[in-house]
Rosetta silent file (secondary structure, phi, psi, omega in degrees, C-alpha in Angstrom):
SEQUENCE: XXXXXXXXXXXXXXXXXXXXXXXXXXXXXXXXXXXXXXXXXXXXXXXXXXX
SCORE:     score description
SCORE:     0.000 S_00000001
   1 L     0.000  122.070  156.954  -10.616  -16.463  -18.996 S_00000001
   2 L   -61.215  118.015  174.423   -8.128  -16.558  -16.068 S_00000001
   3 L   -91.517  137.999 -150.447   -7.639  -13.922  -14.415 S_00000001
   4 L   -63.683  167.940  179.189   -3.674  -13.303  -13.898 S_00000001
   5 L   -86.090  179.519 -178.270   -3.019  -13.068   -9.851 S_00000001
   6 L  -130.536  146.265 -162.463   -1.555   -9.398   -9.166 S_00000001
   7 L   -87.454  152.451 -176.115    1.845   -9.213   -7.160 S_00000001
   8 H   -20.560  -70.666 -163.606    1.560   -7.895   -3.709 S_00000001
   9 H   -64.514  -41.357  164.726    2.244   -3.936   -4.237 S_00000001
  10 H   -88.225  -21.309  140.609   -0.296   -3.738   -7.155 S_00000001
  11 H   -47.415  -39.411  174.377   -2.953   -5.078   -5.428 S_00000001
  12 H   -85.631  -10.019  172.137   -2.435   -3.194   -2.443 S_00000001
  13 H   -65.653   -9.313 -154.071   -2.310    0.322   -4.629 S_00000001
  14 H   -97.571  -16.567 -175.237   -5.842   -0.848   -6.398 S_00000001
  15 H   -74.994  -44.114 -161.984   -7.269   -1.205   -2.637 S_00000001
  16 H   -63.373  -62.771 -164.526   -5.718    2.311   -2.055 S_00000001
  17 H   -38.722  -60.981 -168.239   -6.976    3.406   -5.466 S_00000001
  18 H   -62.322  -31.104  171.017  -10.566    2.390   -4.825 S_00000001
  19 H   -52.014  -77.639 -128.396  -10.819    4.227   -0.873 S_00000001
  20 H   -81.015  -14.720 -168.246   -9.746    7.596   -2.689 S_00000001
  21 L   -89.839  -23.249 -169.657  -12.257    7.304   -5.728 S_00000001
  22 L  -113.473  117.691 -171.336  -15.350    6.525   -3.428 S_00000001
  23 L  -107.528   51.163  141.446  -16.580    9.186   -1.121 S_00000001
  24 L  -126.868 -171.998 -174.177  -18.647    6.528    1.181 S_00000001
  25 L   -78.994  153.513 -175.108  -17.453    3.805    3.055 S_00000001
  26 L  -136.204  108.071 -178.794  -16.487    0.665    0.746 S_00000001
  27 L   -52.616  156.382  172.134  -17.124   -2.701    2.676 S_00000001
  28 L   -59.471  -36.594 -178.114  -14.543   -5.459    2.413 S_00000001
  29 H   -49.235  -74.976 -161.992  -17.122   -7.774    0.692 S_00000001
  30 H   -57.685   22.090  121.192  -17.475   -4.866   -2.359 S_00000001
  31 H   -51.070  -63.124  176.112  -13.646   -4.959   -2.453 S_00000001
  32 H   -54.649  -66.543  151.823  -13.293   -8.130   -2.668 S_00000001
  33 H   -19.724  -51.003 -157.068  -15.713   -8.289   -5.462 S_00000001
  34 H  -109.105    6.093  170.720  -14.248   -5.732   -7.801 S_00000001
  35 H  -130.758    4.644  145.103  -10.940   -7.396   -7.423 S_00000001
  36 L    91.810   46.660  150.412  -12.093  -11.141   -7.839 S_00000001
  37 L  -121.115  146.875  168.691  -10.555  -11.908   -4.516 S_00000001
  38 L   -24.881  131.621 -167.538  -11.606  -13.431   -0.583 S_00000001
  39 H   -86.202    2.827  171.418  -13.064  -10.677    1.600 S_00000001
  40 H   -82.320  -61.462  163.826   -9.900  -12.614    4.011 S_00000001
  41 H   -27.866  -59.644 -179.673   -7.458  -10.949    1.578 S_00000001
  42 H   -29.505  -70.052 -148.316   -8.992   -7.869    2.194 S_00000001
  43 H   -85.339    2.622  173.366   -8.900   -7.781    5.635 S_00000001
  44 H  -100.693  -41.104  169.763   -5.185   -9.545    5.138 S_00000001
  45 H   -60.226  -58.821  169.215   -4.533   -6.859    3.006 S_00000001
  46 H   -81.358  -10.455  167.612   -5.707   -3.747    4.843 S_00000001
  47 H   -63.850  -43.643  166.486   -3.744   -4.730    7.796 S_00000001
  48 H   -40.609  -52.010 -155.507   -0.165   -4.903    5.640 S_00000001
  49 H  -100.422    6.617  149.612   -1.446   -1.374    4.948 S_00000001
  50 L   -81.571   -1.201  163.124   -2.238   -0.213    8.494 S_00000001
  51 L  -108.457    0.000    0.000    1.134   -1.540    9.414 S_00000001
């Protein structure tokens, strides 16, 4: 099965989602991982949301 891509805004709440549910630090690799994406999205990603 494909998985569908997720539009911009919903991706970045599921990053946001996943920080507040985990009370340690959560590397970009296990991010990347639990959302079937590049640990460069990530880090593409958490920047959008530090800006």
């Amino acid at each position: 099965m494909i998985a569908k891509p997720l539009r911009s805004t919903d991706h970045l709440f599921q990053i946001i989602q996943i920080l507040r549910r985990s009370s340690r630090p959560v590397t970009a690799q296990a991010l990347a991982g639990e959302l079937e994406v590049s640990t460069r999205t990530i880090y593409r990603d958490i920047a959008h949301l530090m800006g």
